[in-house]
C-alpha positions as CSV (number, residue, x, y, z in Angstrom):
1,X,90.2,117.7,49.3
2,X,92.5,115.6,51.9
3,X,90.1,114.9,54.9
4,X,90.8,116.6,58.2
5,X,92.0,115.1,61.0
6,X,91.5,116.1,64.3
7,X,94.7,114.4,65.8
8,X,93.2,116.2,69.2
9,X,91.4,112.7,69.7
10,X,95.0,110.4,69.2
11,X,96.9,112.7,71.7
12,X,99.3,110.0,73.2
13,X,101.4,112.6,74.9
14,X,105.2,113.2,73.7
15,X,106.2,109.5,75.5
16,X,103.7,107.6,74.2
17,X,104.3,109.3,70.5
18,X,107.7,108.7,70.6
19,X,107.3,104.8,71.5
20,X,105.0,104.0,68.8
21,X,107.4,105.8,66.5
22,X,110.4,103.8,67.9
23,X,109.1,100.7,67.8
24,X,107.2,101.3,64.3
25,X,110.8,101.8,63.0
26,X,111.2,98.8,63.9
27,X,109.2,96.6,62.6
28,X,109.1,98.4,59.9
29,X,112.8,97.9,59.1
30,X,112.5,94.4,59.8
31,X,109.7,93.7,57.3
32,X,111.2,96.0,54.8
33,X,114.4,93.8,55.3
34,X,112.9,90.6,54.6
35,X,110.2,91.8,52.1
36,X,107.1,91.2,54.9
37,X,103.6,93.3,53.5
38,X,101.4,91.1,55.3
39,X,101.1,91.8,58.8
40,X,99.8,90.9,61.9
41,X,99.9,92.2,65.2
42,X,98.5,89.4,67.7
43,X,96.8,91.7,70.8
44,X,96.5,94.8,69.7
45,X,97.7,95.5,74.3
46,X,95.8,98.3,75.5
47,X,98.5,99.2,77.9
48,X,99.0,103.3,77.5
49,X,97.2,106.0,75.4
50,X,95.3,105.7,72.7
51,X,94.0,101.8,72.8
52,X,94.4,99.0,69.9
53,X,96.5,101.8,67.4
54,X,100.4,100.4,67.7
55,X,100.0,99.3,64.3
56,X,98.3,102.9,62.9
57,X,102.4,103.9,61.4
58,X,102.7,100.6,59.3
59,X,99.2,101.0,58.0
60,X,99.8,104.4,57.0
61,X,103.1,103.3,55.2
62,X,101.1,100.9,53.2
63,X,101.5,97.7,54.9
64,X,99.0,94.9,54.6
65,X,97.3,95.7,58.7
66,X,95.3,93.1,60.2
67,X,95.1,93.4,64.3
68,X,93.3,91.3,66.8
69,X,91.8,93.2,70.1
70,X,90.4,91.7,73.3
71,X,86.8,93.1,73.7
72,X,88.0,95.6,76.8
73,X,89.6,97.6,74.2
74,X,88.0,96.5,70.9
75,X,85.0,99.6,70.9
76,X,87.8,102.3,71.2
77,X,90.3,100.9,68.6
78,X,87.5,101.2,66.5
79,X,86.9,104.5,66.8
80,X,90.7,105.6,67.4
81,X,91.1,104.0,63.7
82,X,87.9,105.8,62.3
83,X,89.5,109.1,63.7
84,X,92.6,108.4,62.0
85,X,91.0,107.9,58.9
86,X,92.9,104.6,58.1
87,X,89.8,102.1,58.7
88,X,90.2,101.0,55.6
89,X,93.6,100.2,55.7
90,X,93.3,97.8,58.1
91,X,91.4,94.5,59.4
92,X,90.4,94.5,63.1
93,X,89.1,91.5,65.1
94,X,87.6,91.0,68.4
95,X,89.8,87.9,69.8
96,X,90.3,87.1,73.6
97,X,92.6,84.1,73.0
98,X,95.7,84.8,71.9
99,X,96.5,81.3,71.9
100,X,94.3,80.0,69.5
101,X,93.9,83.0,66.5
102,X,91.5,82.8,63.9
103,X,93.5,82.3,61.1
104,X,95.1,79.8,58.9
105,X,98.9,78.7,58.9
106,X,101.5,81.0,56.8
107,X,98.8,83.9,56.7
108,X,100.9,86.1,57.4
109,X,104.4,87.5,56.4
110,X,105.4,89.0,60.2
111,X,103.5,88.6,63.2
112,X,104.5,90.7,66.5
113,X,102.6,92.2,69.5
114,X,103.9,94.7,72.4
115,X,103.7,93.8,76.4
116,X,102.3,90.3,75.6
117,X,105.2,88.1,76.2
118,X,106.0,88.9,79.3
119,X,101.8,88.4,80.5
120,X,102.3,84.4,79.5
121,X,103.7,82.5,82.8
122,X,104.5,80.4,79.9
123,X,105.0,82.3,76.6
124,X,106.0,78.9,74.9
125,X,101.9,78.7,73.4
126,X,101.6,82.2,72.5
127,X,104.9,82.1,70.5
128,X,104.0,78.6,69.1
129,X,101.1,80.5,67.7
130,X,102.4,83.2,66.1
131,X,104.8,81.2,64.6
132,X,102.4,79.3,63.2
133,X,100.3,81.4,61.6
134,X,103.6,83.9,60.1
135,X,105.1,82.8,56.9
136,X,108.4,84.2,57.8
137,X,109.0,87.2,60.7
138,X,107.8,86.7,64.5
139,X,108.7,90.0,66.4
140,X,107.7,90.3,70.1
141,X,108.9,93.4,72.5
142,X,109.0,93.8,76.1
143,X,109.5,96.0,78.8
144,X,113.0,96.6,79.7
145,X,113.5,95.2,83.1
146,X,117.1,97.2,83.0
147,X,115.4,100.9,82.9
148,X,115.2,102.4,86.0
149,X,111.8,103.0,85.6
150,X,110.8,99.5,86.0
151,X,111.9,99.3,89.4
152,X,110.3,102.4,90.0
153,X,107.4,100.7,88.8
154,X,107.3,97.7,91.3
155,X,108.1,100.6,94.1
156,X,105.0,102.4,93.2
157,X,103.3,99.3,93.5
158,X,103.9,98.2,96.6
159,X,103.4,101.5,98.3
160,X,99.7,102.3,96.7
161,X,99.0,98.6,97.0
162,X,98.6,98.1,94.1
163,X,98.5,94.8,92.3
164,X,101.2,93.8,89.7
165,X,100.1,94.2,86.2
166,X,103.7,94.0,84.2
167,X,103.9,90.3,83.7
168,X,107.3,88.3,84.6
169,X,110.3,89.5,85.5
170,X,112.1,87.0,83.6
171,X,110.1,86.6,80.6
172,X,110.8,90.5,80.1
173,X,115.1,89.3,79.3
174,X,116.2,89.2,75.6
175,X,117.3,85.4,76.9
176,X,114.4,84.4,77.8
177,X,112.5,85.7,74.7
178,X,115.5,84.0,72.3
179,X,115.0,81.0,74.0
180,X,111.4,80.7,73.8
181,X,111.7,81.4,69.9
182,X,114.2,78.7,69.6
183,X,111.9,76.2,71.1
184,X,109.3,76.5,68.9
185,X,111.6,76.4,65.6
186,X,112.2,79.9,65.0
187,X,115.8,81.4,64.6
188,X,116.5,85.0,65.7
189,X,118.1,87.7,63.6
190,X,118.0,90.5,65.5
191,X,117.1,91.5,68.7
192,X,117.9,95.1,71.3
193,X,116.5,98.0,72.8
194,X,114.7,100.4,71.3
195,X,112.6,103.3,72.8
196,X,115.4,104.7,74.4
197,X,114.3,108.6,74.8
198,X,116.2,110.7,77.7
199,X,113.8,110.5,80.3
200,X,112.9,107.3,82.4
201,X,110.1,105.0,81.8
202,X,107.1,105.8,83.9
203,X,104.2,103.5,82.9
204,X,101.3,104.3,85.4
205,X,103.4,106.3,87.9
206,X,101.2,109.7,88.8
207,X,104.2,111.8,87.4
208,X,103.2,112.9,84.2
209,X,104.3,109.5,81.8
210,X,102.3,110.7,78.8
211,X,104.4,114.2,78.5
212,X,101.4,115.5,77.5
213,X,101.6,118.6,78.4
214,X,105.5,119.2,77.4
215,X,104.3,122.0,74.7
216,X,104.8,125.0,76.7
217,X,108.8,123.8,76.4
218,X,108.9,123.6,72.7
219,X,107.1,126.9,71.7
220,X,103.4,125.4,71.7
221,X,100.8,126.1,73.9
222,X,99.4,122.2,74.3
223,X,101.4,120.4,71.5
224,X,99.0,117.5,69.9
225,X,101.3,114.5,69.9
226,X,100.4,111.3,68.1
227,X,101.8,108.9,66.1
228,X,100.2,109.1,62.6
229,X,99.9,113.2,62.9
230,X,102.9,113.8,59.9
231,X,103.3,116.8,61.6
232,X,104.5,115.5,65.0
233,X,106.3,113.1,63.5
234,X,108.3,116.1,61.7
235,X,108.9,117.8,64.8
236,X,111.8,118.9,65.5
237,X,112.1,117.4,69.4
238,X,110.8,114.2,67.6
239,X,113.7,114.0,65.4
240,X,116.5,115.2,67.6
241,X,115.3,112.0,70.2
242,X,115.7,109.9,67.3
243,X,118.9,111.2,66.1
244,X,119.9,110.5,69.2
245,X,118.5,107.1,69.9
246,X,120.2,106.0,66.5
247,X,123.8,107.2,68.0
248,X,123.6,105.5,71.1
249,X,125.9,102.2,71.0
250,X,123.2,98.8,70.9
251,X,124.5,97.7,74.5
252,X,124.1,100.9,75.9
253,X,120.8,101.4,74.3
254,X,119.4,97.7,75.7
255,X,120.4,98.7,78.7
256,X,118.3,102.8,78.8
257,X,115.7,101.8,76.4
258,X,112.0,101.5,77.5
259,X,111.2,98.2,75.4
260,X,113.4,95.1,74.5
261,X,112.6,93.3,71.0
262,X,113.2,89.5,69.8
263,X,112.8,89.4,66.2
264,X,113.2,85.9,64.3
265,X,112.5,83.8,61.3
266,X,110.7,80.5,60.6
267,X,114.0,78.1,60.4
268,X,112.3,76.4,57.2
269,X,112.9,80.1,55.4
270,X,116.7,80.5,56.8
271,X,117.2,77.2,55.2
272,X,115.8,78.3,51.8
273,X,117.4,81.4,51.7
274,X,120.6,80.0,52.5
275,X,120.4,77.7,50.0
């Protein structure tokens, strides 16, 4: 008998749902593109909902998971994973330097993380790193600096004093990311927006930017939205939002989406595949 879930305890609201999805598609394509099963996502960033579980879609798809977490968060992802009943699908290790990981060069097919980039006053190291330890793929998103909400963002800030935890501005541009990439040997092969639902970006603004409570507008009392709950993922607002991300031109959709992504390859294996 399949084990019961009770998805109650991953409720990352409709917004939060709909991100991991978006960028889960993502890297999912990409290492599905470039035959990637073993992965690693460096900083597991506790930044929104449910903490240490961006990588709970590709483990559920049967991808090779291993994750590092800084110890704030490392106790939850535990148990998020053990709720989700993927535990064993998936390797996780307390790690506070992201700059030095515990593994050995080539480990890994694709290495990525989410909101790190942009935390580095110089991201040069951390993308040296990941390079270094991926065979192949290094994938990094970041906020969009271009959605509205990010102004919003600095705004809210400076009115509740508050002290600015989003990293730098211009470490969040596709430039700077491509550059950085470049510098340490790697050669990009994709990079755009994605994340790009109808509704603004509202990372810690007090105005509801979880969703969470959106169910009474689609015929449920309190909708339980998370990312590895099939059922969410087959909702019908869920796939409408994606339909209609995937129709949006790419510029337009860099410019409205929440998160901005940088995906390359090791030049060494664009030089034997071109070959």
């Amino acid at each position: 008998m399949p084990e019961m879930i009770d998805y109650s305890e991953l409720d990352d609201g409709l917004g939060g749902t709909y991100e991991r999805i978006a960028y889960g598609a993502v890297i999912e394509r990409l290492a599905e593109r470039f035959g990637a099963r073993k992965l690693l996502e460096l900083n597991a960033t506790f930044i929104a909902g449910v903490p240490g579980f961006n990588s709970g879609i590709l483990a559920q798809n049967g991808f090779d998971v291993t994750i590092t977490v800084h110890s704030r968060d490392y106790r939850e992802t535990l148990e998020a994973w053990k709720i989700s009943g993927l535990s064993n699908r998936v390797r996780i290790l307390e790690w506070n330097n992201d700059l030095e990981a515990p593994f050995g060069a080539d480990e890994f097919d694709l290495v990525w993380n989410h909101l790190a980039f942009e935390h580095y006053r110089d991201p040069t190291p951390l993308v040296r790193e990941m390079a270094r330890v991926s065979k192949d793929l290094v994938i990094n998103l970041t906020l969009n600096p271009f959605n509205i909400g990010f102004p919003m963002h600095w705004v809210y800030h400076k009115l509740v004093g508050k002290e600015w935890d989003h990293g730098f501005l211009k470490n969040t541009l596709i430039s700077t990311v491509k550059k950085t990439h470049v510098t340490v040997g790697l050669t990009p092969v994709e990079w755009g927006g994605c994340d790009a639902p109808p509704w603004i970006d509202t990372v810690d603004l007090q105005i509801g930017g979880s969703m969470r409570y959106i169910g009474g507008a689609v015929g449920q009392r309190r909708w339980v939205w998370g990312s590895t709950n099939p059922a969410a993922r087959r909702h019908s607002l869920i796939r409408m939002l994606w339909k209609c991300e995937m129709l949006l031109p790419a510029w337009y959709r860099t410019l409205v989406a929440h998160h901005l992504y940088v995906a390359s390859r090791k030049q060494s294996r664009v030089v034997m595949n071109s070959e």
